[in-house]
MARPAZA-573385 format. One line per field, with one value per residue (C-alpha): x, y, z; residue in three letters. Coordinates in nm, 4 decimals. Layout:
c1	X	...;
c2	Y	...;
c3	Z	...;
rest	ALA	...;
//
This chain:
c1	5.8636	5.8080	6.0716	6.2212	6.3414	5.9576	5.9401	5.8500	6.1642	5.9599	5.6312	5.8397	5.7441	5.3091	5.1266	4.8780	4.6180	4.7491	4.5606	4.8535	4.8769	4.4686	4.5067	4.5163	4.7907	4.8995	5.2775	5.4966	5.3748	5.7450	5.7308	5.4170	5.4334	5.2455	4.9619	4.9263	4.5585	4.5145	4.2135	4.0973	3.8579	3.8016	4.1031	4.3531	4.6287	4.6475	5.0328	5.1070	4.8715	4.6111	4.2637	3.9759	3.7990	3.4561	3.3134	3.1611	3.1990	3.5311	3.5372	3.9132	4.1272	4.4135	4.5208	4.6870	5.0378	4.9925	5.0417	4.7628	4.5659	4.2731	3.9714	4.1125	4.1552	3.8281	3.6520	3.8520	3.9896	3.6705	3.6814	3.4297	3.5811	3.4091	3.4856	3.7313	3.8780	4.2357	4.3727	4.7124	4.9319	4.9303	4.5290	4.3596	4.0450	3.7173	3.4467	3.3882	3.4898	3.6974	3.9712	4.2399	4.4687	4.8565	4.9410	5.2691	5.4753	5.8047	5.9271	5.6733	5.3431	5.2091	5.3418	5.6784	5.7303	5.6514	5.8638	6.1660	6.0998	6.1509	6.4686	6.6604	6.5384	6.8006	6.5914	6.6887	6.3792	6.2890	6.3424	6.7091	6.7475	6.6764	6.8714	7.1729	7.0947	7.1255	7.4091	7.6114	7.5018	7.6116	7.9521	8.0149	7.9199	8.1954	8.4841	8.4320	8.3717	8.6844	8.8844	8.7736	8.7968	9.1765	9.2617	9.1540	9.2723	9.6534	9.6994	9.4967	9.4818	9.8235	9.6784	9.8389	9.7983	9.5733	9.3471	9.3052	9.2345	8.9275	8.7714	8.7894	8.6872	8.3559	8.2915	8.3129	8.0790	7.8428	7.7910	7.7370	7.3411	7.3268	6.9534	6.8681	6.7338	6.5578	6.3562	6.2654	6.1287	5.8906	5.7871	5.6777	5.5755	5.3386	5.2224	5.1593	4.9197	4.7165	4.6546	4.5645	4.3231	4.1914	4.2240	4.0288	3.7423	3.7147	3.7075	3.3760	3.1964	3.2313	3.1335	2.8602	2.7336	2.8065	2.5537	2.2907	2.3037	2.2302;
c2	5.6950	5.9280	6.1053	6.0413	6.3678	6.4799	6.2415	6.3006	6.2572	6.4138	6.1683	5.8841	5.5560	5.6410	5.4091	5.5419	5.3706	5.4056	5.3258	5.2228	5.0348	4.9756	4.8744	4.9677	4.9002	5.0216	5.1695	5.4058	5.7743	5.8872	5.7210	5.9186	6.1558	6.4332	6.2451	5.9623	5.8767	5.8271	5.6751	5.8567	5.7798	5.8266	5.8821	5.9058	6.1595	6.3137	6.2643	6.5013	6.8084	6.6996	6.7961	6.5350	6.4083	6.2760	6.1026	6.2245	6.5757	6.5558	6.7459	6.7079	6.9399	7.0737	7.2476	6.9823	7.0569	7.4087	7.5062	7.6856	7.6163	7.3803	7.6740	7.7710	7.4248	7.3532	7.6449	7.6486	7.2670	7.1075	7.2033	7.0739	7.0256	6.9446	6.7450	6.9765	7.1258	7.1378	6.9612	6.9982	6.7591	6.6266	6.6858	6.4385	6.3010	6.3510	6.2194	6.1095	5.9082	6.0184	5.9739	6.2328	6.3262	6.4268	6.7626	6.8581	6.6259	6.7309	7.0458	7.1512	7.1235	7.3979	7.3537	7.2250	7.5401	7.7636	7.5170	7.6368	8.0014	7.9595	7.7757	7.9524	8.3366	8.5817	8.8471	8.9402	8.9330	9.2039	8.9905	8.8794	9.2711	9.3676	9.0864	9.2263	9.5914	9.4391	9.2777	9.5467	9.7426	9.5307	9.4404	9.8173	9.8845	9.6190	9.6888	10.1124	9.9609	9.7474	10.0337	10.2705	9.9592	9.8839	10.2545	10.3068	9.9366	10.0263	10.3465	10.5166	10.2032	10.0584	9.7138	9.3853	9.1833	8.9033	9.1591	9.2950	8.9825	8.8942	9.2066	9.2381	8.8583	8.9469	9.2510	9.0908	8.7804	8.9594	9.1668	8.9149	8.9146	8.5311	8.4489	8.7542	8.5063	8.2374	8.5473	8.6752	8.3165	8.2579	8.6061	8.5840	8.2371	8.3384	8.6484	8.4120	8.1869	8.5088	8.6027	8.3060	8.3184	8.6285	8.4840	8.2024	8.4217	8.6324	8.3252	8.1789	8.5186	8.5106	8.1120	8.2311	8.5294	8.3170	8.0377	8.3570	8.4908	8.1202;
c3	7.6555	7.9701	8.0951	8.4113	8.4518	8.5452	8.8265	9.1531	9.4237	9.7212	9.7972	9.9692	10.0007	9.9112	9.6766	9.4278	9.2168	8.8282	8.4834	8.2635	7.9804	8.0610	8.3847	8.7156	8.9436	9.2423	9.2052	9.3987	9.3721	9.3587	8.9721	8.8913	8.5505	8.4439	8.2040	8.4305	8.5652	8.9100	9.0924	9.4130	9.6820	10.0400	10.2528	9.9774	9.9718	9.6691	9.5561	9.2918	9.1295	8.8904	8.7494	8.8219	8.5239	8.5425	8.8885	9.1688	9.3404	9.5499	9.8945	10.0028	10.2980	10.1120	10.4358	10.5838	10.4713	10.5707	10.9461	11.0422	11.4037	11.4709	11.4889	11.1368	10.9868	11.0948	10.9245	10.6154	10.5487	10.3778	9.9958	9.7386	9.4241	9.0480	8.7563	8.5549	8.8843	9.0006	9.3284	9.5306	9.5824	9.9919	9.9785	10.1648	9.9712	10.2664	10.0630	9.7057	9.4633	9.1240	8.8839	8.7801	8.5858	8.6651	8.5500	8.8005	9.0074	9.2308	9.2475	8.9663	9.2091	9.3633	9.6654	9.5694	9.3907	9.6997	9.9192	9.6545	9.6255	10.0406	10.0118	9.7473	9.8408	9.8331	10.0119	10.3606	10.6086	10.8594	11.1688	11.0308	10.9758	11.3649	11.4492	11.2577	11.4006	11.7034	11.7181	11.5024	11.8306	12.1080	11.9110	11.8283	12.2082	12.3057	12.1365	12.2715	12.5935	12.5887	12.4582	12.7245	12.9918	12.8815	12.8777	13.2445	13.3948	13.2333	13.2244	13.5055	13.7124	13.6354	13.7592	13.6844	13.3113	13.4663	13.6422	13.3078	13.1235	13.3374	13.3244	12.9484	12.9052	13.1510	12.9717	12.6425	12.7434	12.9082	12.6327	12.3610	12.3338	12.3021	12.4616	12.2141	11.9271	12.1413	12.3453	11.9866	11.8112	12.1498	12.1550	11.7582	11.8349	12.0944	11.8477	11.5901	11.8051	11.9214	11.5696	11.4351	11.6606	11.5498	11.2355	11.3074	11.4515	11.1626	10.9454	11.1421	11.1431	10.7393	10.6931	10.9245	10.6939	10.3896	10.5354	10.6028	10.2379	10.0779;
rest	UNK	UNK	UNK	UNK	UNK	UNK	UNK	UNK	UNK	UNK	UNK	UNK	UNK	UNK	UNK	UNK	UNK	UNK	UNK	UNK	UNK	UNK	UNK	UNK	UNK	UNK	UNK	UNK	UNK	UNK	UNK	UNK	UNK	UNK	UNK	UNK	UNK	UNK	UNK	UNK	UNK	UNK	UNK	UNK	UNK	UNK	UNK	UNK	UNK	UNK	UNK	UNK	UNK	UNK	UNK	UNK	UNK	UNK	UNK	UNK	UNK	UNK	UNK	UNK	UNK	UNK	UNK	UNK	UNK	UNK	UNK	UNK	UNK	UNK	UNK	UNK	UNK	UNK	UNK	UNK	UNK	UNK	UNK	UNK	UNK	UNK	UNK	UNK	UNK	UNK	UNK	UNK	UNK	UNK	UNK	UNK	UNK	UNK	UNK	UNK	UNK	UNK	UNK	UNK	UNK	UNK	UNK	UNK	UNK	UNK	UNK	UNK	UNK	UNK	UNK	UNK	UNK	UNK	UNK	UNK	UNK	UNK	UNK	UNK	UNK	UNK	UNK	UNK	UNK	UNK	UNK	UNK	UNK	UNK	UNK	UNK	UNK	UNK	UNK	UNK	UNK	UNK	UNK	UNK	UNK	UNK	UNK	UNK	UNK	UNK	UNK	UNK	UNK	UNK	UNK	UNK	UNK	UNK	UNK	UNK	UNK	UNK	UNK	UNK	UNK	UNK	UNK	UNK	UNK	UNK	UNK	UNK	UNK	UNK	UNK	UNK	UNK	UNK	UNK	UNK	UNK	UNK	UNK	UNK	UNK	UNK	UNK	UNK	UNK	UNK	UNK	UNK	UNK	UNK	UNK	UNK	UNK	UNK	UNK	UNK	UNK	UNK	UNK	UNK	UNK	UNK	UNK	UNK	UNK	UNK	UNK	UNK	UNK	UNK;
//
């Protein structure tokens, strides 16, 4: 009896071709279980981690649940793969023909176990930490400038409570750096597309000196 516990809640509603019981069936790859042999051919996405037994040599793009850009996809995203080798679950199958065996499904995959190192990290990023810095700053800069603002309205100024009021509620939303995140995220975003460019470039010189050498 397999357990149920090992079953895989995060494929959805994708079929896969199973051997059980000596035959093959098409079933759910959400019910799939480490030991189970899967059948997998052109076009197929690969639904859990396994290692191919014997068949044809497998060339599959196991960048496809990884966000990378096109130029780098298309230098990096066709992998051959031999009998006795190890696939990710979410490959896409480009050529061949092959059964396999399941050897992680879920959270236990390859990827599902990065995906929950990235959910449950306790560890405070760099770009959260400048955020912080900055608004520890403005809020710090706020409260001494409402302090000093309050001081001169009432006591050197003497004006009236309303004219107070709006002044302090200007000063304070004014000074709340709300745009501050949004103008950070497109700035990286923009970084991030310029270097994966570079990225993509350096990846095409060395597929181009790898094809020289053989």
């Amino acid at each position: 009896m397999r357990s149920s516990g090992l079953r895989s809640p995060s494929v959805g509603s994708a079929k896969a071709k199973v051997l059980r019981d000596g035959k093959w069936s098409e079933l759910d790859a959400s019910i799939l279980v480490p030991g189970d042999i899967i059948g997998i051919k052109l076009g197929d996405i690969i639904p859990a981690d396994a290692r191919l037994l014997e068949g044809d040599l497998l060339k599959i793009d196991q960048l496809m649940s990884i966000s990378l850009s096109m130029h780098l996809r298309e230098n990096l995203s066709s992998v051959t793969k031999n009998p006795g080798d190890g696939v990710y679950s979410g490959s896409t199958c480009k050529q061949g023909e092959i059964e396999a065996v399941i050897i992680a499904t879920g959270v236990h995959t390859f990827f599902g176990k990065a995906a929950h190192l990235v959910e449950n990290t306790t560890h405070v990023g760099h770009f959260q930490k400048v955020l912080t810095s900055i608004g520890n700053f403005c809020i710090c800069s706020i409260a001494i400038g409402m302090v000093i603002e309050i001081i001169v309205i009432y006591g050197v100024q003497k004006r009236g409570y309303r004219t107070g009021i709006d002044s302090l509620l200007v000063l304070l939303i004014s000074g709340i750096p709300i745009a501050i995140p949004i103008v950070l995220s497109i700035t990286m975003a923009i970084g991030s597309h310029h270097l994966s460019l570079q990225v993509s470039e350096v990846a095409y010189h060395l597929r181009s000196c790898v094809a020289a050498l053989e």
